[in-house]
C-alpha positions, -999 to 999 in steps of 0.1 A, spaced: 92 -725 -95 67 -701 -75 42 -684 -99 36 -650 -104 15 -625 -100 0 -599 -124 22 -575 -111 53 -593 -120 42 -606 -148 34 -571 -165 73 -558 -151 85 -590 -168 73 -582 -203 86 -551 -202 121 -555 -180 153 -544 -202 175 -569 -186 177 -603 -185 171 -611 -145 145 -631 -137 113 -607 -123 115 -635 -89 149 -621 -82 143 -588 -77 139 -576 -43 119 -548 -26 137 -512 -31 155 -527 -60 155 -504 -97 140 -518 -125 141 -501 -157 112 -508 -181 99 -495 -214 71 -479 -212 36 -482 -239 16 -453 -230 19 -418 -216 -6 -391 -207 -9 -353 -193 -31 -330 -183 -28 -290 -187 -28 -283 -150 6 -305 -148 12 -315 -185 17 -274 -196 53 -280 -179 58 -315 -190 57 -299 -225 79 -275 -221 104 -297 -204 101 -319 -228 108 -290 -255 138 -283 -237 157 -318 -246 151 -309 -278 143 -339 -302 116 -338 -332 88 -362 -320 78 -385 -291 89 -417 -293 66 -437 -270 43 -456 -291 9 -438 -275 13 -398 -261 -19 -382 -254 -22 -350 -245 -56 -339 -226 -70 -306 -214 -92 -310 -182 -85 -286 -155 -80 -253 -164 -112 -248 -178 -119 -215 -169 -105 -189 -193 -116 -157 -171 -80 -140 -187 -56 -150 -212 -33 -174 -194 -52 -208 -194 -65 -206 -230 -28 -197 -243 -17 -227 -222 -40 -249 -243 -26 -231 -273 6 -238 -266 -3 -278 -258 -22 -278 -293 9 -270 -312 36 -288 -296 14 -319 -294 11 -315 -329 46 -308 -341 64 -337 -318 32 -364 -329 15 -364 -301 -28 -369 -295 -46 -338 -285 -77 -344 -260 -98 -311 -263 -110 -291 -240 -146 -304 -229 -136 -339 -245 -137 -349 -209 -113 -359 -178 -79 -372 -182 -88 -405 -170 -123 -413 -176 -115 -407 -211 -83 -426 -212 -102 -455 -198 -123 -455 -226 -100 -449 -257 -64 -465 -247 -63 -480 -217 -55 -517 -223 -46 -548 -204 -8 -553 -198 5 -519 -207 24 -496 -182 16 -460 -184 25 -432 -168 9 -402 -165 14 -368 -150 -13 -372 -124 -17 -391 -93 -52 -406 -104 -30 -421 -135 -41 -459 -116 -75 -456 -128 -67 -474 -161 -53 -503 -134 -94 -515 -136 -90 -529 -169 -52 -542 -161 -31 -517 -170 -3 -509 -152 -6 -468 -144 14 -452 -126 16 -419 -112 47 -399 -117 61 -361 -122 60 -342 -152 98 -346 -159 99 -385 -157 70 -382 -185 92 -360 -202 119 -379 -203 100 -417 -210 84 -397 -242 123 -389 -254 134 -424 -247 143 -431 -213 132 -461 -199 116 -458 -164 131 -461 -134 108 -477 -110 117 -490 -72 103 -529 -69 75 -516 -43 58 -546 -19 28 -561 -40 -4 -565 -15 -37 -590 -27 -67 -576 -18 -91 -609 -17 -127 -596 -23 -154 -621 -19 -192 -618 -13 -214 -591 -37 -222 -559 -29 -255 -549 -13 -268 -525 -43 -279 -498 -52 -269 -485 -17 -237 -499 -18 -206 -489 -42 -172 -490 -56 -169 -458 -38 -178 -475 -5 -152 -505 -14 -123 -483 -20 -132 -464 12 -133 -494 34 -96 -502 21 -87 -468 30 -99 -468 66 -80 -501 68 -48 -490 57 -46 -456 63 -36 -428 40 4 -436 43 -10 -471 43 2 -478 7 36 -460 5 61 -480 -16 32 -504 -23 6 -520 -52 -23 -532 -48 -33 -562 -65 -74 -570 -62 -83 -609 -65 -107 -635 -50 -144 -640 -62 -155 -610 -55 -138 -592 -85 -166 -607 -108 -191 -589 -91 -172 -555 -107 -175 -539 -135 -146 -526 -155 -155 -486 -139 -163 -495 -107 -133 -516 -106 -115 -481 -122 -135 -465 -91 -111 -484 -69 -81 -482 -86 -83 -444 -88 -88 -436 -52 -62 -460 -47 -37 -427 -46 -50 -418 -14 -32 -446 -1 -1 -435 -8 4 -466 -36 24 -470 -62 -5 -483 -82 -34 -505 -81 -44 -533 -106 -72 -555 -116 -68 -593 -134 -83 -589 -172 -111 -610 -175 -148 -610 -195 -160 -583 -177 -127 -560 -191 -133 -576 -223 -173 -567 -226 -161 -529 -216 -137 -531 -239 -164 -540 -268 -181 -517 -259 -159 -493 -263 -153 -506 -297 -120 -524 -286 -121 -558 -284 -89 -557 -297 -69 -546 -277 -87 -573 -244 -63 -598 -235 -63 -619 -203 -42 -613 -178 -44 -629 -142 -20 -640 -111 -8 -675 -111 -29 -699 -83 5 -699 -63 19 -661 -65 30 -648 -35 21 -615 -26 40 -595 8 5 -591 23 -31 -603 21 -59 -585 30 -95 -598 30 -122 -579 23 -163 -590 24 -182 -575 0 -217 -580 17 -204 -567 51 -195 -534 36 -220 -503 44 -222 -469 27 -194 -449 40 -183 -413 42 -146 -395 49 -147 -369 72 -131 -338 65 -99 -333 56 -84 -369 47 -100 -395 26 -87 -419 57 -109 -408 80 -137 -429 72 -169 -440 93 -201 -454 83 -227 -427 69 -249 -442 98 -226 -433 125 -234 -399 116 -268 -402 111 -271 -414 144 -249 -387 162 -225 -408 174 -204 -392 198 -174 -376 187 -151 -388 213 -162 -420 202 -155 -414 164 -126 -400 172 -109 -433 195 -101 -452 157 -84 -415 142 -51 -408 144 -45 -378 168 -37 -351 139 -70 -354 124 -91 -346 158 -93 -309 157 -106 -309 123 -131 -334 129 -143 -321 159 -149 -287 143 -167 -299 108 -190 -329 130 -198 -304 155 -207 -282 131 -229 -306 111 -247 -323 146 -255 -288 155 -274 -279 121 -293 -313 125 -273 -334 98 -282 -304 74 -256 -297 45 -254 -269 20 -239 -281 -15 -238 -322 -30 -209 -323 -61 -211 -357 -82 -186 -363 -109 -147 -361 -107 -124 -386 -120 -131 -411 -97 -167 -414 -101 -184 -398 -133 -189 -432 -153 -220 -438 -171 -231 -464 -144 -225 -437 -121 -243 -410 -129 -274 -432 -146 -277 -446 -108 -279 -408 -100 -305 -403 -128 -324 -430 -111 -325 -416 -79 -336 -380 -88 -360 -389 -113 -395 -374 -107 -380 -354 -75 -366 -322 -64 -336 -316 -50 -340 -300 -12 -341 -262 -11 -309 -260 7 -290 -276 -13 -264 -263 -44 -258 -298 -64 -241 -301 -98 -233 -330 -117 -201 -333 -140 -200 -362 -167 -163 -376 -168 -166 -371 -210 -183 -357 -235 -196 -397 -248 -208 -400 -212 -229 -367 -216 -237 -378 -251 -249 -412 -237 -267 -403 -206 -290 -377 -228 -292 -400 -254 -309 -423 -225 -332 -399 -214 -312 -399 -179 -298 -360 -187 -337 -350 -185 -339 -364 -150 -305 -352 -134 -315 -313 -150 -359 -319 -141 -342 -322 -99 -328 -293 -102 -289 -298 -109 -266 -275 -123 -249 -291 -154 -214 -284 -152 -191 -293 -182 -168 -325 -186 -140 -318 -166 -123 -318 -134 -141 -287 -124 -149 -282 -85 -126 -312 -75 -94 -290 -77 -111 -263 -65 -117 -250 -100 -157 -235 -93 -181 -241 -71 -166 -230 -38 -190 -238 -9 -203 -208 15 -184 -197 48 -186 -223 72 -203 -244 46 -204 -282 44 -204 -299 13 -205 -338 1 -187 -344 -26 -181 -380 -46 -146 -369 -55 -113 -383 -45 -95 -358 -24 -112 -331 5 -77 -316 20 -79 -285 37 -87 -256 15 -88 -278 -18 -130 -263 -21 -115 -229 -28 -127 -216 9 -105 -231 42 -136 -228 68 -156 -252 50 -159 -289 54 -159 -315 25 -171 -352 28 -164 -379 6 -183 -407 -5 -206 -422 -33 -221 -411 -62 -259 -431 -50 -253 -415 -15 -250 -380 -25 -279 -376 -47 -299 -391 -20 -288 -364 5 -296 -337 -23 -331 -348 -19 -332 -352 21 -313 -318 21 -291 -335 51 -271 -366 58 -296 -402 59 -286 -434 59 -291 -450 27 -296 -483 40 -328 -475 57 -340 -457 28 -380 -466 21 -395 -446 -3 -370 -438 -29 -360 -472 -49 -328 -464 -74 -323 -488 -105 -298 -511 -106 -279 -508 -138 -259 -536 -159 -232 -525 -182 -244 -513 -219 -238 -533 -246 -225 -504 -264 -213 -473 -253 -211 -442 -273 -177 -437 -286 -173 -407 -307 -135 -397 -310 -142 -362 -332 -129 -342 -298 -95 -359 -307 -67 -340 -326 -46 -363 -341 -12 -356 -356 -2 -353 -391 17 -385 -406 39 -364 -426 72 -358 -405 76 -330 -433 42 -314 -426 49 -316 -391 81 -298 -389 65 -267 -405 44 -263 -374 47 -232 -354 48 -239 -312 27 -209 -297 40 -197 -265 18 -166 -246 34 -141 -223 27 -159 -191 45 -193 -203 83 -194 -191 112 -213 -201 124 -241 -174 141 -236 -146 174 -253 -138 189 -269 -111 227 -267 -105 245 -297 -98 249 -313 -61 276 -294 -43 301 -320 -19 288 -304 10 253 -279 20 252 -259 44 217 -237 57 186 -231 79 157 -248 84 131 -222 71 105 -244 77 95 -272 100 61 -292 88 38 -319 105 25 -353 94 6 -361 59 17 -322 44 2 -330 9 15 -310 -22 -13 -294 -18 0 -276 10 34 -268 -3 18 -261 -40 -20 -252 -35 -46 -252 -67 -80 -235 -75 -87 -207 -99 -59 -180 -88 -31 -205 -85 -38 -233 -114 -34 -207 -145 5 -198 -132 14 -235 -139 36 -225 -168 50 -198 -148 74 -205 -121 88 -176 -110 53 -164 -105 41 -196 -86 69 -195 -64 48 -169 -45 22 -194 -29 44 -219 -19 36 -233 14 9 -204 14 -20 -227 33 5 -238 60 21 -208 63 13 -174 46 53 -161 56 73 -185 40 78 -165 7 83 -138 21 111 -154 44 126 -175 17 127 -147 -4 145 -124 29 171 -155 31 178 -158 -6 175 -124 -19 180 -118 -59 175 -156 -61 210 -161 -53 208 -200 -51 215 -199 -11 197 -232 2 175 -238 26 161 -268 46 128 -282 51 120 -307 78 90 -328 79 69 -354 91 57 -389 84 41 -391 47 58 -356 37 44 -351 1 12 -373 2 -16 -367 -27 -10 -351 -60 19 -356 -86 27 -320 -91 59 -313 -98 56 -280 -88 57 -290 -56 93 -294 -60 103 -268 -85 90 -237 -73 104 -242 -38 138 -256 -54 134 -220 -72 130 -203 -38 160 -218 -24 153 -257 -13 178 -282 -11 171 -306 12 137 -322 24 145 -344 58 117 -361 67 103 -392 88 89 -404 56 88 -389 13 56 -403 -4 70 -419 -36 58 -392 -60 74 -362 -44 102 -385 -33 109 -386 -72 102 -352 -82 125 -335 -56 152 -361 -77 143 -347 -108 148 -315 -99 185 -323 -79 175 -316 -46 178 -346 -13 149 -360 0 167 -379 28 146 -399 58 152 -399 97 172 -429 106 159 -426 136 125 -410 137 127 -394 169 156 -370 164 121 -352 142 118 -334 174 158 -321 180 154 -300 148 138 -266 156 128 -241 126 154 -218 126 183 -244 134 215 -241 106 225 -275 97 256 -291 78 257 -314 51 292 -330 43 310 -360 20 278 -357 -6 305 -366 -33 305 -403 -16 270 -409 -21 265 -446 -34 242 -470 -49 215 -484 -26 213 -471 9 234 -445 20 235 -430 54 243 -393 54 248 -374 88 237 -341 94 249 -314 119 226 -290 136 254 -264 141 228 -245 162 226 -271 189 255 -288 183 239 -324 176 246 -349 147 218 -371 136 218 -401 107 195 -397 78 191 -426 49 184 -423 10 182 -451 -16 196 -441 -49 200 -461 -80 231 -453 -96 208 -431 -125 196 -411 -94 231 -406 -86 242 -388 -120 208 -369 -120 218 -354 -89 252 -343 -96 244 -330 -126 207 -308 -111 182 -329 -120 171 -351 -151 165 -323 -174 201 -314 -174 210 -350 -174 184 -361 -207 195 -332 -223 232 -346 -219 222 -382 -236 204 -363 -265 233 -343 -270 255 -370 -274 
């Protein structure tokens, strides 16, 4: 009998039926119970509500924490009566409240709950971060939440599991997680991980601590994966110690013969510090090849065609103001540990951050602030010249801190999509904590590598981190108690929106025609104006698709006036969908009209929420035909009453040229009810009832 590995092992413990994990193949549903779920306010606001819409007294997943991270700003009403509204709910239905400045979503998760073995889903993309100490965290839309927390078992499609071998050890201080994760990326590419985990092995793991390894499994989403997972070993059970948790350690590691779809090596000690180039986390070079000008043509031979202009316009910019920058941002969920900003601390100490230069510093949670000024490290990161920002998401999403016109700003965060700063001319770079603060000081891109004068400490793990939990609200016991609680809803939060169910046949325009790599971003953008109207979809509806084109509102709105439920089509490229997990990237547009998405590929995420909200997400058959659909076209949908489980082929009709094409969509025979009767909500809502 083959062995297994972690991944199957974990889908095994928690697999409803009785097939053996082995016999499952790629694409097929597998419906598993699920330990854990968590939300944020940006995304979990509506997660709420939806799940206040099925109606039943409490949540009945055996962890639910609720945290506030992103909306932090409370410039008018809206966010802080979002964050009332999460308070009491989270209260009355039993769930954990994570309060505002208690830190970000999953920093603090990793601290508190995460645990080997356990599959949770979260309402954020960066939900994989707990996968560093061997959880099994995945991504998904506010609706699936909802619906796991009322009872449903997830539905999840068997992706292809991938090893990454790591051997050798990392060259340090210079050197990171960040850099690791990075190198994957420029390997793979950012659709590299679509219907895909990653599963990290080989002798290289030991040289990881349990948040660098999170480091890596949190930027894992820009891969497009599934997930990504790390065995449990003594370095998960020393963090988890730590953490006052040895408890909840177990070990957990592949089998010597699993088989895994893919193996790809990677060598520690060959890796240098790297840096993505604005706007994609996959288009990564060495920090050196900047530094030493390289040619753009040059950088630009390993990039794939749609990233040139971009790059060619935030490189030339750089090159011509001699490597000089304007703002450095450390922090954000992927890299706001302890270790991480101590090895700031280190850097900084005793120096002063270059005149030109903006730089703040956000601590992942409020034991990380506690710890790091408890250290004496606080003192050093404030003495340079830092601005202290609170713990929280912050200028990652665009929430603060928006770089000049034309600026250029380096940023440790996961994500630097176009317009995602708050201002579309600048240009964001990725890469490591250790590498940014040194370019604070410099003022200007260096390598680190040939750094002299400035000697950062290494740092091991604490033997005891601080782990204060008084930021916590838990719920009352007392079912009794509970039931007497009030929910608090302000006049910007709106009921739900529903679908209606999947008509036999659709018939309607293409009102939009997108490129590769369109992120939810770009159908659903974020920041400061945009972020408070989460609980407000009528209201958010008006900035859909606003960075890729400020007339499609207006259009929809022209083509479906009165919201009169006329649908529309959107047509797209490879890795339609890519980065976050927010589900309004399918409901305001399904409230504008959409039906249909065709496209040469659906990241999973989207993929799911469009589902959930009973609209078709359906794939070129063959790719090419992509470029016999013009905007504008009217196209014809017929027979969806025959849809089946598995694959199904469903041919479209572009009545304006007279051409039929072949599109494909695997459905589970779950997806197939949800559909015909609008989405899950409606569907849920129909189990609870009976």
């Amino acid at each position: 009998m083959t062995g297994k590995n972690i991944v199957q092992k974990i889908l095994e413990e928690h697999d409803i039926s009785e097939k053996p994990i082995l016999e499952y193949n790629h694409g097929d549903p597998i419906f598993v119970k699920v330990d854990q779920c968590i939300t944020q306010d940006a995304t979990g606001t509506m997660a709420w509500l939806e799940f206040e819409a099925i109606n039943i007294p409490e949540v009945t997943v055996p962890l639910v924490v609720s945290y506030i991270d992103h909306n932090m700003l409370q410039t008018d009403f809206r966010n802080a009566d979002d964050h009332q509204f999460l308070q009491t709910i989270a209260a009355k239905k039993g769930a954990i409240m994570s309060r505002p400045g208690n830190g970000i979503i999953h920093q603090v998760h990793l601290e508190n709950f995460a645990a080997p073995g356990k599959i949770l889903l979260g309402t954020d993309s960066h939900t994989p971060t707990a996968g560093g100490v061997g959880s099994m965290a995945i991504g998904v839309g506010g609706l699936v939440v909802a619906s796991a927390i009322a009872g449903e078992l997830f539905e999840l499609k068997l992706p292809k599991i991938i090893k990454v071998q790591l051997t050798g050890k990392l060259n340090r201080p210079w050197v990171t997680a960040m850099d690791v994760i990075l190198e994957l990326i420029k390997i793979k590419g950012v659709s590299g991980g679509l219907k895909t985990i990653f599963e990290y092995s080989g002798p290289g793991v030991k040289d990881l601590t349990a948040p660098e390894r999170a480091t890596i499994t949190n930027m894992g989403a820009e891969l497009g994966a599934t997930t990504s997972i790390f065995p449990s070993d003594e370095h998960t059970k020393h963090f988890l110690k730590a953490q006052d948790r040895e408890n909840d350690y177990s070990p957990l590691e592949a089998d010597e013969d699993a088989l895994y779809d893919e193996i790809i090596d990677i060598n520690l000690s060959k890796i240098e510090p790297n840096v993505a180039l604005p706007h994609s986390p996959g288009s990564v070079i060495k920090i050196r090849e900047l530094v030493e000008k390289t040619p753009i043509d040059k950088i630009l031979e390993n990039m794939p065609e749609k990233v040139h202009n971009e790059i060619k316009e935030h490189v030339s910019r750089l090159y011509d103001r001699d490597l000089q920058i304007d703002q450095v941002c450390i922090g954000s969920c992927t890299n706001s540990s302890y270790l991480a900003l101590a090895s700031v601390a280190s850097i900084v100490k005793g120096q002063v951050i270059a005149s030109n230069i903006s730089m703040t510093v956000s601590p992942g949670s409020k034991n990380v602030f506690t710890q790091i000024a408890q250290d004496g490290l606080l003192t050093d990161i404030i003495s340079s010249g830092a601005r202290l920002l609170e713990s929280g998401c912050g200028p990652c999403i665009g929430m603060g801190q928006t770089p000049p016109t034309n600026g250029l700003t380096v940023r440790t965060f996961n994500r630097n999509f176009y317009g995602r700063t708050g201002e579309k001319s600048a240009g964001s770079f990725l890469l490591s904590p250790t590498s940014a603060a040194l370019i604070a000081l410099k003022g200007r891109f260096v390598d680190p590598l040939k750094e002299k004068e400035i000697k950062p400490e290494i740092f091991s793990e604490p033997e005891k981190f601080v782990t204060t939990k008084n930021m916590f609200i838990f719920p009352e016991k007392d079912q009794k108690k509970r039931s007497e609680i009030q929910i608090i809803k302000g006049p910007n939060i709106k009921d739900c929106p529903i679908n209606e169910p999947l008509p036999k046949e659709i018939k309607g325009t293409v009102l939009l025609k997108t490129k590769d790599d369109i992120t939810t971003g770009d159908i659903m953008m974020a920041g400061s104006k945009v972020l408070p109207l989460r609980s407000n979809i009528p209201a958010i509806a008006d900035f859909v698709f606003n960075p890729v084109d400020d007339t499609f509102v207006k259009r929809a709105k022209e083509y479906n006036p009165n919201n009169k439920r006329r649908v529309f089509f959107i047509v797209g490229g490879n890795n339609y969908g890519q980065g976050s997990s927010r589900e309004h990237a399918a409901i305001a547009p399904m409230w504008l009209g959409l039906g249909v998405v065709i496209a040469k590929s659906i990241a999973r995420i989207h993929r799911d929420n469009l589902i959930q909200w009973g609209m078709l997400p359906l794939e070129f058959v063959d790719p090419k035909n992509y470029d016999k659909i013009d905007q504008s076209d009217d196209l014809l949908i017929m027979k969806l009453d025959s849809l089946k489980e598995g694959v199904s082929e469903i041919e479209i009709k572009n009545q304006t040229t007279d051409f039929s094409f072949k599109t494909q969509i695997n459905l589970s025979a779950n997806e197939i009810e949800m559909l015909r009767k609008g989405g899950a909500l409606p569907l849920v809502k129909s189990k609870v009832s009976k």
